[in-house]
Every structure is written in C-alpha cells, then in structure tokens.
C-alpha positions as CSV (number, residue, x, y, z in Angstrom):
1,X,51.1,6.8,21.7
2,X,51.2,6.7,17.9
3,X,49.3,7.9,15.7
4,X,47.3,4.7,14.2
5,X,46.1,3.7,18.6
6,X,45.2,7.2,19.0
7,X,43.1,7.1,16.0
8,X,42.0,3.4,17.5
9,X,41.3,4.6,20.8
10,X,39.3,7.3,19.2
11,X,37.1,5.7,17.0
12,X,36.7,3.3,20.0
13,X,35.3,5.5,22.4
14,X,33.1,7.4,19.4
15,X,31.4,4.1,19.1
16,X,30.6,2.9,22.6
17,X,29.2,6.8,23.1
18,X,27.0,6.6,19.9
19,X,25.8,3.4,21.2
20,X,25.7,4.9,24.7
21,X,23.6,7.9,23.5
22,X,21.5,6.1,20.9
23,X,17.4,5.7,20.6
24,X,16.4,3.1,22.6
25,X,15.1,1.3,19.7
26,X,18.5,0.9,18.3
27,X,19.9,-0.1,21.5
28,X,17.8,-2.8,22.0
29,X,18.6,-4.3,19.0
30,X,18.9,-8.2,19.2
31,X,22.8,-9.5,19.5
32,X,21.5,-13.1,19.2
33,X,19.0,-14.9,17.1
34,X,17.1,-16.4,20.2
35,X,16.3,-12.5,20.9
36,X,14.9,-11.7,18.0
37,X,10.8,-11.4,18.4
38,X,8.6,-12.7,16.2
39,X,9.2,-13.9,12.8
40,X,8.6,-17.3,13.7
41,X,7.8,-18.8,10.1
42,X,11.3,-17.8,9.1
43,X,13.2,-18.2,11.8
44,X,11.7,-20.9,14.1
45,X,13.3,-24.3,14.7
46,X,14.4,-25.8,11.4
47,X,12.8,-23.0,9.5
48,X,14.8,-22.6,6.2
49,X,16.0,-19.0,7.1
50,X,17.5,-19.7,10.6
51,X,19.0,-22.9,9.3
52,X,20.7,-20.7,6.6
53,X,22.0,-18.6,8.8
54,X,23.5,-20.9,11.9
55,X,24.9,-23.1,9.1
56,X,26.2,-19.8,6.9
57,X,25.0,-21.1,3.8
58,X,23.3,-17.1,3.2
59,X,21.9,-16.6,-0.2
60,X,21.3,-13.0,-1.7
61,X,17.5,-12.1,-0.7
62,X,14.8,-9.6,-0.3
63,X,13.5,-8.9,3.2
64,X,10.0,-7.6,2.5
65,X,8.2,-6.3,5.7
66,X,6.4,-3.4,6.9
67,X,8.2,-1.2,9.0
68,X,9.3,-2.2,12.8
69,X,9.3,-6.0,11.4
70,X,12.8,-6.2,11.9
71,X,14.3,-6.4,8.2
72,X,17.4,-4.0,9.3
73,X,18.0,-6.0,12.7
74,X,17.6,-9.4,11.0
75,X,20.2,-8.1,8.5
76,X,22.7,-6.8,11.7
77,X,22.4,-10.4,12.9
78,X,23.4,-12.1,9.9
79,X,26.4,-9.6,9.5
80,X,27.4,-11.4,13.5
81,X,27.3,-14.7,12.7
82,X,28.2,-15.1,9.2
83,X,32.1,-15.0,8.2
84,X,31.5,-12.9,5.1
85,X,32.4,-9.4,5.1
86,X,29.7,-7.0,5.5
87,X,28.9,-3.6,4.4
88,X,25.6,-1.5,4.6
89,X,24.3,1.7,2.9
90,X,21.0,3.1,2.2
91,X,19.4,3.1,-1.1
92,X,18.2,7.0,-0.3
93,X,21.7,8.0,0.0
94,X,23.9,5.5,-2.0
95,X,24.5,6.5,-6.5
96,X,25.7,4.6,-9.1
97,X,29.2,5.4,-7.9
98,X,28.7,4.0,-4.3
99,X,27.5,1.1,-6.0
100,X,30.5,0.1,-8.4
101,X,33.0,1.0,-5.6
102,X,31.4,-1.4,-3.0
103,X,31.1,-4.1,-5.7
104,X,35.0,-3.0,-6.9
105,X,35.6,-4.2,-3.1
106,X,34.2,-7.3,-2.8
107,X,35.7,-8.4,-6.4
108,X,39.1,-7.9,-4.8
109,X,38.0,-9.5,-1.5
110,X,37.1,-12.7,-3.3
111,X,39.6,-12.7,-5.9
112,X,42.2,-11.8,-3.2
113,X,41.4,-13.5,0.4
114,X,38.0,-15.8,-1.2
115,X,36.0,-14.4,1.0
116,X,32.8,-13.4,-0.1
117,X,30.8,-9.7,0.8
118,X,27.1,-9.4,2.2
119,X,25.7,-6.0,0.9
120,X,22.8,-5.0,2.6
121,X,20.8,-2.1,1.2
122,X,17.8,-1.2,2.9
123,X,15.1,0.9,0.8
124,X,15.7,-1.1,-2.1
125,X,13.0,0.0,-3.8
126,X,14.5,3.4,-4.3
127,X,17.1,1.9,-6.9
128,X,15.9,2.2,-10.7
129,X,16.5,-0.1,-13.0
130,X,20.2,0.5,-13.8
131,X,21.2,1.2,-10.5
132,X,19.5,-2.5,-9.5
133,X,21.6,-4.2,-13.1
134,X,24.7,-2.8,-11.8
135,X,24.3,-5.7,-9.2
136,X,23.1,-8.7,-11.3
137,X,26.8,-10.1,-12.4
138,X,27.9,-9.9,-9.4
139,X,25.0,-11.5,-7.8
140,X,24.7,-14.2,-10.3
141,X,28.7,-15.5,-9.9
142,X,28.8,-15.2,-6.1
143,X,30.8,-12.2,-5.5
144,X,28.6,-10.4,-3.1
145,X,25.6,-12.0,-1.1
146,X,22.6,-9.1,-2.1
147,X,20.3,-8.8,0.8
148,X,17.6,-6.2,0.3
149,X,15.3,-4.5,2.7
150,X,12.1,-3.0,1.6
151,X,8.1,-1.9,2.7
152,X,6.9,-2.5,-1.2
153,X,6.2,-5.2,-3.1
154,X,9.2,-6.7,-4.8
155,X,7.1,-7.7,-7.5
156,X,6.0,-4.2,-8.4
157,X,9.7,-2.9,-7.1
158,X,13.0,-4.8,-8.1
159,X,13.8,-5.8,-11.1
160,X,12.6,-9.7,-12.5
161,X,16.2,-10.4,-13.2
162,X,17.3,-9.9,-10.1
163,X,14.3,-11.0,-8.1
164,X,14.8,-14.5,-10.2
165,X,18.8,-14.4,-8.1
166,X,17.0,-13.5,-4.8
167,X,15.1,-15.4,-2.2
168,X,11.9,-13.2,-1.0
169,X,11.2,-13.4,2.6
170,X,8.5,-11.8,3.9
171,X,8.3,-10.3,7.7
172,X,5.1,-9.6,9.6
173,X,3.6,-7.1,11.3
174,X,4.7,-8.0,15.0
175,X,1.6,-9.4,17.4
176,X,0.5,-7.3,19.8
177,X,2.7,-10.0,22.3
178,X,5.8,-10.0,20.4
179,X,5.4,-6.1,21.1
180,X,4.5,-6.4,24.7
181,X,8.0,-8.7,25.3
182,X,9.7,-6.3,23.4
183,X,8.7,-3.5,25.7
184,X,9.1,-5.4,28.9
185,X,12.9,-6.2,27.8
186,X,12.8,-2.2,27.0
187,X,11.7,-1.5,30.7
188,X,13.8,-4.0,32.8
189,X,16.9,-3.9,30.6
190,X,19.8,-2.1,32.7
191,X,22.9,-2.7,30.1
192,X,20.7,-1.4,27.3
193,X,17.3,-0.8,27.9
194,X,16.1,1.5,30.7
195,X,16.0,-0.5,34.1
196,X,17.8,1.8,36.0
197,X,15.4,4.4,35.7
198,X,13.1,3.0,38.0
199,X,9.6,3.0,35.9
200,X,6.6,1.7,37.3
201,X,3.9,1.6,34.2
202,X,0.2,0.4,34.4
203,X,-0.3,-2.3,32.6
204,X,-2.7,-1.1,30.8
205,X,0.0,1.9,29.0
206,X,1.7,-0.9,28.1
207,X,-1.2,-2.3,26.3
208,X,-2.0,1.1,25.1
209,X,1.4,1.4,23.5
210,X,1.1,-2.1,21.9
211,X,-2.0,-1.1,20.4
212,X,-1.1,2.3,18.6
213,X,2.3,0.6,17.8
214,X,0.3,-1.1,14.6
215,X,3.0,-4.0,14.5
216,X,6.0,-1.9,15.0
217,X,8.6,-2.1,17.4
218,X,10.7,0.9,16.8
219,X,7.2,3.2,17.2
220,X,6.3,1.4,20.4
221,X,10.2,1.6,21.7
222,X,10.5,4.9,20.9
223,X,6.7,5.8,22.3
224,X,8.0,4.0,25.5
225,X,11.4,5.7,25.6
226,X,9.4,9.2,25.8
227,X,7.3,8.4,28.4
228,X,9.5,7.1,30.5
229,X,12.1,10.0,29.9
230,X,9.2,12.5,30.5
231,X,7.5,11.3,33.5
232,X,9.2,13.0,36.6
233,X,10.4,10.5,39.4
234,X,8.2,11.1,42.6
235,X,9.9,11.4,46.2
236,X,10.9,8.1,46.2
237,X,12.4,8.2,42.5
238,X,10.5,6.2,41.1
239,X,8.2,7.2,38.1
240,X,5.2,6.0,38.3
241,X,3.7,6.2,34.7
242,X,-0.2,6.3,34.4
243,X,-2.4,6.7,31.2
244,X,-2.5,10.6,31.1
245,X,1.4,10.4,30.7
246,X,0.8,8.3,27.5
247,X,-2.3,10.8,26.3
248,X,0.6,13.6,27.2
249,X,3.0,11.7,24.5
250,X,0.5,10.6,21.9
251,X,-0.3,14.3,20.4
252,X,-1.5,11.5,17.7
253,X,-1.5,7.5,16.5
254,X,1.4,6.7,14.1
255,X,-0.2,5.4,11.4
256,X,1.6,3.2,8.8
257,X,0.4,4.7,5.8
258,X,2.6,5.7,2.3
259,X,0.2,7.7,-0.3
260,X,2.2,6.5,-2.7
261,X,3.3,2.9,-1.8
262,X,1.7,-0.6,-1.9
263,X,-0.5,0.1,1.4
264,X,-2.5,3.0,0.0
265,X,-3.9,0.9,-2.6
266,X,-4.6,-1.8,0.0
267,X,-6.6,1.1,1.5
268,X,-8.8,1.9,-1.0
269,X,-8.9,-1.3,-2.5
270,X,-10.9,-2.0,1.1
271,X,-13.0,1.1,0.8
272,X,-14.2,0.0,-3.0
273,X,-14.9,-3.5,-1.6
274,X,-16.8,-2.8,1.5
275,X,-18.8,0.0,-0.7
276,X,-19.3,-3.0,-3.1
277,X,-20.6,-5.5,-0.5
278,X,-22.9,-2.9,1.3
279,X,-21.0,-2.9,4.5
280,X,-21.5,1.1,5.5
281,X,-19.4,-0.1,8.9
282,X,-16.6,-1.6,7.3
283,X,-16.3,1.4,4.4
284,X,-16.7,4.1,7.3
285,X,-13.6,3.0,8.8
286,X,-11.6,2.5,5.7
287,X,-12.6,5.9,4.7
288,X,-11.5,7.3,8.5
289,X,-8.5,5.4,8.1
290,X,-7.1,6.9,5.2
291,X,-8.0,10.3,5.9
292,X,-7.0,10.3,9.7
293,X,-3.6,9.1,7.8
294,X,-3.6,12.2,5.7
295,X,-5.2,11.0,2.6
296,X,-6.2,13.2,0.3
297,X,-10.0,13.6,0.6
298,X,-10.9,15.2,-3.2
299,X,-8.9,11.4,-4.5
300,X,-11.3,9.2,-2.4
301,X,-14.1,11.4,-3.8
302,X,-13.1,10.7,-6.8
303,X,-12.9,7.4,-6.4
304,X,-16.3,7.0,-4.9
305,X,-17.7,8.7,-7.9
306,X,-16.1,6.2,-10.0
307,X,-17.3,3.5,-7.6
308,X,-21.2,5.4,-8.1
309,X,-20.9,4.2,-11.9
310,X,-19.2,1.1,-11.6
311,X,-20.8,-0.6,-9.2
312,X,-24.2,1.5,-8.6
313,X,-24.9,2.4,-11.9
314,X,-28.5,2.9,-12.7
315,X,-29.5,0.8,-10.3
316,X,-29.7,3.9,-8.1
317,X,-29.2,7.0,-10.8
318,X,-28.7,9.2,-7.1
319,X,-26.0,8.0,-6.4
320,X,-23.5,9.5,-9.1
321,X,-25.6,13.1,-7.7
322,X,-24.9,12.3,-4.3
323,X,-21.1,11.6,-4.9
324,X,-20.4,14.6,-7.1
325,X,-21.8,16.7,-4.3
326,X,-19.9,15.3,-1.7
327,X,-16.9,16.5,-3.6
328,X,-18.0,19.9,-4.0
329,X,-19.3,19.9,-0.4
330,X,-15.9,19.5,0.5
331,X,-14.0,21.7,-1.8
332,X,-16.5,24.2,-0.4
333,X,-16.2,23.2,3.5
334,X,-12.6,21.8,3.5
335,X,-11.7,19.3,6.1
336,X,-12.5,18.4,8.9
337,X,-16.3,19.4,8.4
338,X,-16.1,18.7,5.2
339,X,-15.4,14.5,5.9
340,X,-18.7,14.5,7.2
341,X,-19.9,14.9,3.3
342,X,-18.0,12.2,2.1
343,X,-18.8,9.8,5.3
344,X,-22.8,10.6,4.2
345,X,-21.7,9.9,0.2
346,X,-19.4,6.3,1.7
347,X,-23.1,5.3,3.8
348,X,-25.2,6.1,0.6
349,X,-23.0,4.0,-1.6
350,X,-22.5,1.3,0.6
351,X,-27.1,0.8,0.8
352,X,-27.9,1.7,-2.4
353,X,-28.8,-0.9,-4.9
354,X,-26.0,-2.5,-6.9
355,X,-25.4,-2.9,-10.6
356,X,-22.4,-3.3,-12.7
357,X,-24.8,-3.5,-15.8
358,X,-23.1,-0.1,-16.9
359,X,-19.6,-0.8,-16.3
360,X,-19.7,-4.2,-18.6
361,X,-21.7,-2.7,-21.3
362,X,-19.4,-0.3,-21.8
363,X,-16.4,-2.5,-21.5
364,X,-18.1,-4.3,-24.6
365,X,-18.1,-1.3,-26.9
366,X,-14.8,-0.6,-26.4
367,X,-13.9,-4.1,-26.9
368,X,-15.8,-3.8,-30.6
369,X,-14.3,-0.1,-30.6
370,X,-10.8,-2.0,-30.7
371,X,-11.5,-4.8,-32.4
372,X,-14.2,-4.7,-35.3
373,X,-14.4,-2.1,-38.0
374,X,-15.6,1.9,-37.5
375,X,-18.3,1.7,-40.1
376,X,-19.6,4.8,-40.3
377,X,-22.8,5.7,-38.9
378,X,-25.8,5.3,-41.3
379,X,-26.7,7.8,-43.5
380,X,-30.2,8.3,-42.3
381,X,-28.8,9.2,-38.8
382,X,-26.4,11.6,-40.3
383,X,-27.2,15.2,-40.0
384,X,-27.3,17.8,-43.1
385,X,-27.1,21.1,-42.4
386,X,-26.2,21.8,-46.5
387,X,-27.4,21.2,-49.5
388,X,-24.9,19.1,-50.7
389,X,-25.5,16.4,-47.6
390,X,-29.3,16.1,-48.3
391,X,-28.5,15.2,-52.2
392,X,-25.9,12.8,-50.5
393,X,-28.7,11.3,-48.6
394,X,-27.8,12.2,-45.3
395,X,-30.8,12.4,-43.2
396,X,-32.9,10.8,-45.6
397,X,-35.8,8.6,-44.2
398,X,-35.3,9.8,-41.0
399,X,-38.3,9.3,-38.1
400,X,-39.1,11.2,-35.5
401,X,-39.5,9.0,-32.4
402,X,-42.2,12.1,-31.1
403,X,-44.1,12.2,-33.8
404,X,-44.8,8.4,-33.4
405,X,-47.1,6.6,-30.5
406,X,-44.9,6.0,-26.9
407,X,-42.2,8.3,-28.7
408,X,-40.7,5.6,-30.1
409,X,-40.3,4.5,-33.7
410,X,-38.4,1.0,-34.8
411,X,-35.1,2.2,-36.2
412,X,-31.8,1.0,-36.5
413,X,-29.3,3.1,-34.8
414,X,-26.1,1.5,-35.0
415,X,-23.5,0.8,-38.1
416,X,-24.3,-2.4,-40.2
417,X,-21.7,-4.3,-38.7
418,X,-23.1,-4.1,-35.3
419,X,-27.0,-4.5,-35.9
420,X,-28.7,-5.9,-33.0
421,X,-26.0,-5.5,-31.0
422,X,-27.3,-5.2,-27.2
423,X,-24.7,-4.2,-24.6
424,X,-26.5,-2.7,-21.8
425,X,-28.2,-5.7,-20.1
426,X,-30.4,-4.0,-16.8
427,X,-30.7,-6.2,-13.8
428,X,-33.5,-6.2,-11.2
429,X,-31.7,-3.9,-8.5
430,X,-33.2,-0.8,-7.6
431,X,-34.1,1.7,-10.4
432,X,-32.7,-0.6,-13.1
433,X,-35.9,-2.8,-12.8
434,X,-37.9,-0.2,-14.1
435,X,-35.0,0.8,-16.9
436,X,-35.7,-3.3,-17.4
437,X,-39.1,-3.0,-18.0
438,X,-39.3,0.1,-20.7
439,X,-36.0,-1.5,-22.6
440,X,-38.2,-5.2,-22.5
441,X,-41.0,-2.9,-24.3
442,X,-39.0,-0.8,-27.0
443,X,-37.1,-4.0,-28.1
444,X,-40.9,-5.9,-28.1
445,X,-42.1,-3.0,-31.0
446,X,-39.1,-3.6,-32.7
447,X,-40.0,-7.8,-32.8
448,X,-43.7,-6.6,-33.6
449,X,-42.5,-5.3,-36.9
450,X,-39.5,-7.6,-37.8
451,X,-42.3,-10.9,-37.1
C-alpha cells in the first residue's frame, strides 16, 4: 500500500474514532436542515435564511445567539449543502497570519477553479479592529462568504464597515420543547445518540434538565450524557434514572452569565429597573441571579449606592446610609452571609420613596458648567484670610444667615450670570415634601424683599 492510501486510510479511521468517541453534544449534531431544533423565524418554510441556503445563494453574515442556539451547527450545515469550499477556525486561536493565509487561499480558489470560500469564525467578537479590516476587501468583492458566530452584540462588537457587508441573524434561546426533542433524540438515538444504553428516565429529569439547561442544548446534552453514563444498569441492564441521579450530577445550575459581556449589563440593567419601579420581588431575584452567577457583590453595592442617589435621592436621605452600610457589612462579613446585607439594602431601595429631583439638578449644572461662562464667585462670598483680600473687597457685606431671624438672610449666592438660577426642584415623595416646604419659604423671603 503506498504511502498517500496509508496516510488516507489513516486519517480515515482517526476521524470516524473522534467522531466515535466524541461528546454527545457534538455527535448529535444535525446532518440535515429538517433536524435542526428551533430557530423557526430563520429557518422555517420560506423563511429568507433556509431559502438562502437550499437555493445556495449564502451571503457573508453574523450569527448572533446565546450559547447552545446552534450558531456553530447551523454553520456545519451550510458547509453540507452549499458547493463553496469551507474552512473554520476560532477567533481565540486564529492571528493576523491565519487570517491572510486563509484569505491567500480562497483568492487562488476563485481566481483559479471560481469557486468561492465560506469562512466561518466563531468568537468573532474576539477579533480587533485590524484583524476584522483584514476581511473587508475580500468580503466586499466576493472572494470569501464571512459567516461569523458570536454571544455579543454585533453592534457593540464587529466593526460598522463590515457589519454594513454582513446580514445579522439572530438565534434564540431554545424553548424548553425544542430542548426536550432534543433530548429525546439524545436518548433513543442508537447510531449517534445513546439508545443502546438502555436508559429509562422519569419524565420529570427530563424536565428538570430542560429547565436548568437555560436555552441551551449542548448544557442539557452534556447534563444528559452524565447521567446516563453514571447511573449503574440494574440486574436487568437497564438504568433506571430517577431525580437523585440528576441532584448527584447537578453539584450546581449552569448559568449563562459573562461579567464582562452584553448579558451582565442586561443583569443589572434589570436590578436598577425593578429597584426603580418598587418591585422588591423582581430586584431580589435579579440581585440572586447575578451573584449565584458569581457576580461580584462590592460592584452591585456600588451600584445600588448609585441607584440610592439617582433615583431615591432625598426623597428618603436613609437610603444612601443604608446602602453604604450594606457594602461595608459585606466587606466585613464576606459572602455568603454577607448577601443577606445587600438583599436588606435591594428591599429598602426597592420601598422607599422615589425621586430623581437630585440626579437632574445636577445634570443641569454641569450642563451650565460646560456650556456658559465660570464667572467667578462674588466677591462678598469670597473669603479673606489677608489683608490684602479685605482691601480687595473680598468678604465685604457679607451676612450671617445666624445672626438673622429663621437663620436665613436674602443673599445672592451664585455668579452674576446664573442669578436666580433654580436647579434642584423637590417633589412630593417621601422626605422631599418637607425639603419642598422649607425651600417654598426661603425663596418666599427672598420675593418679600425683591416686591
């Protein structure tokens, strides 16, 4: 046998082992378009996608999708059934060099045999800038078809230039059903999946698996997988999985989480808004949800101290006290007692009083700050502390609101571009009503003496 069939035969029996041996997530993979789950609104009946594909008229795109959507599987089956030469590689993995040999390639596969290369790079969020513009010429004539997988936001990740060249398709979180066919194939598959191991579940694991699966079919594969491999067959070899075995495999839920991607600002953008619309039940379980995910605790203190300003302001002074020491509590404590501080801080937020009168007032000064002239303050505001500064005039003619009935004297405290200025503006909520009442008094002395 020479060399070249050895090598053949080799590579050959390499593959069908790897495939043999692989996770049953990756061996389940769908061969065919009708046995891909899910996805309906791009791949249904006449849905542009699927009609792109069957009639292999692919443009370059973006798969966006949270993970276990099926944005590397839907990619494998475009590779099947589309004449184009393929080639993958992971953004993690792949440089600048990777990148101008592949696109090297497909220029001599289309100048050469016209036949046009699909690239699929998966993590394409990963690429910077000029790693993403090494692909826009070739994109733009038609040498390679781009298709890009990623978890973030394309709008916040790739590049305008080339999102402008790319279609952006966006994948679902699979439905709890799409999950539970998914697993059912798992279980009664013999070719691929693992019917000849004789597995008789409980419906409710199933269910159980679905559920912690959050949308993802590689979690609840592989979750199934391990069960199945770990329960021991009983006399008559079958094993007969029951919910303990699935409390035996989930040490803990896999939770789809990045502390630095798209999802952990949808997490505490829900925190912030349930705080805001006094919903303690809702923010509780945002705040669980984000630590349980490994969150950490001293950044969602500080954002509910910034949330005690913002959005409680005066209306309940306590609140910016009882946020501050529900960070210290837990510098102190440390988790997981110290959760229970910030849980107390999330209720006390989410039932106090609400006011943003704080937050826009001081959005207005900075706007002047920016925009109008820095007089300088008035001289009679001015301390002097020499000599020289009281023959300047600083300080001169200055009252002292104590020495005057309620404390308070009619002055003028800001520069004389900005007189009678007013840019905190109470509102009835809690404690602010009362701030209301004394500001409606001061500013009624200072009409007594300007009438």
């Amino acid at each position: 046998m020479d060399k070249k069939r050895q090598s053949d035969l080799f590579n050959r029996e390499e593959k069908e082992f790897l495939e043999k041996e692989a996770p049953l997530a990756d061996r389940l993979r769908p061969k065919r378009l009708e046995e891909f789950a899910g996805q309906n609104h791009l791949l249904g009946p006449g849905k542009v996608l699927r009609q792109a594909i069957e009639s292999d008229h692919i443009p370059s795109m973006i798969l966006w999708g949270p993970p276990g959507s099926g944005k590397t599987t839907l990619a494998m089956l475009i590779a099947s059934v589309t004449s184009a030469r393929f080639i993958a590689f992971s953004a993690v993995l792949a440089g600048v060099k990777e990148i101008k040999e592949v696109v090297h390639e497909a220029v001599e596969e289309w100048k050469y045999r016209k036949r046009r290369t699909i690239l699929f790079v998966d993590e394409i969020h990963r690429f910077n800038k000029a790693q993403q513009d090494a692909f826009l010429p070739h994109v733009e004539k038609g040498t390679i078809i781009l298709i890009g997988a990623t978890t973030e936001n394309p709008s916040f990740e790739v590049i305008s230039p080339l999102l402008s060249r790319a279609k952006v398709f966006t994948l679902r979180a699979l439905a709890e059903a799409e999950i539970e066919g998914i697993l059912i194939r798992g279980l009664t598959d013999q070719e691929r999946g693992l019917g000849n191991y004789l597995a008789s579940i409980d419906p409710d694991v199933i269910k159980g698996i679905c559920r912690i699966a959050n949308g993802d079919a590689r979690v609840a594969l592989n979750t199934l997988e391990m069960v199945v491999l770990t329960t021991p067959p009983d006399p008559k070899g079958i094993r007969q999985i029951k919910g303990k075995d699935l409390e035996e495999v989930l040490q803990k839920k896999s939770f789809i989480y990045d502390k630095s991607g798209e999802e952990h600002y949808n997490l505490i953008s829900a925190l912030h808004k349930s705080l805001r619309g006094s919903d303690p039940d809702a923010a509780l379980y945002w705040l669980g949800r984000m630590l349980e995910a490994g969150e950490d605790p001293l950044y969602i203190a500080r954002r509910m101290i910034r949330f005690a300003s913002e959005d409680v302001g005066n209306a309940d002074p306590q609140a910016l006290q009882i946020t501050v020491s529900a960070m210290q509590a837990f510098h102190f404590i440390g988790p997981p007692e110290g959760e229970l501080a910030l849980a107390q801080a999330a209720i006390y937020l989410a039932t106090a009083p609400k006011s943003n009168a704080t937050y826009l007032a001081y959005q207005n000064v900075q706007r002047d700050v920016r925009e109008l002239e820095n007089m300088p303050a008035p001289l009679h505001i001015r301390n002097a502390p020499t000599s020289l500064m009281k023959e300047l005039g600083y300080g001169k003619d200055y009252q002292y609101p104590h020495d005057y009935p309620d404390h308070f004297v009619d002055e003028e405290y800001l520069p004389e571009n900005l007189k009678g200025r007013i840019y905190y503006r109470p509102t009835d909520q809690g404690f602010e009503k009362e701030i209301k009442k004394r500001l409606e008094f001061w500013r009624s002395k200072k009409g007594e003496r300007q009438g």
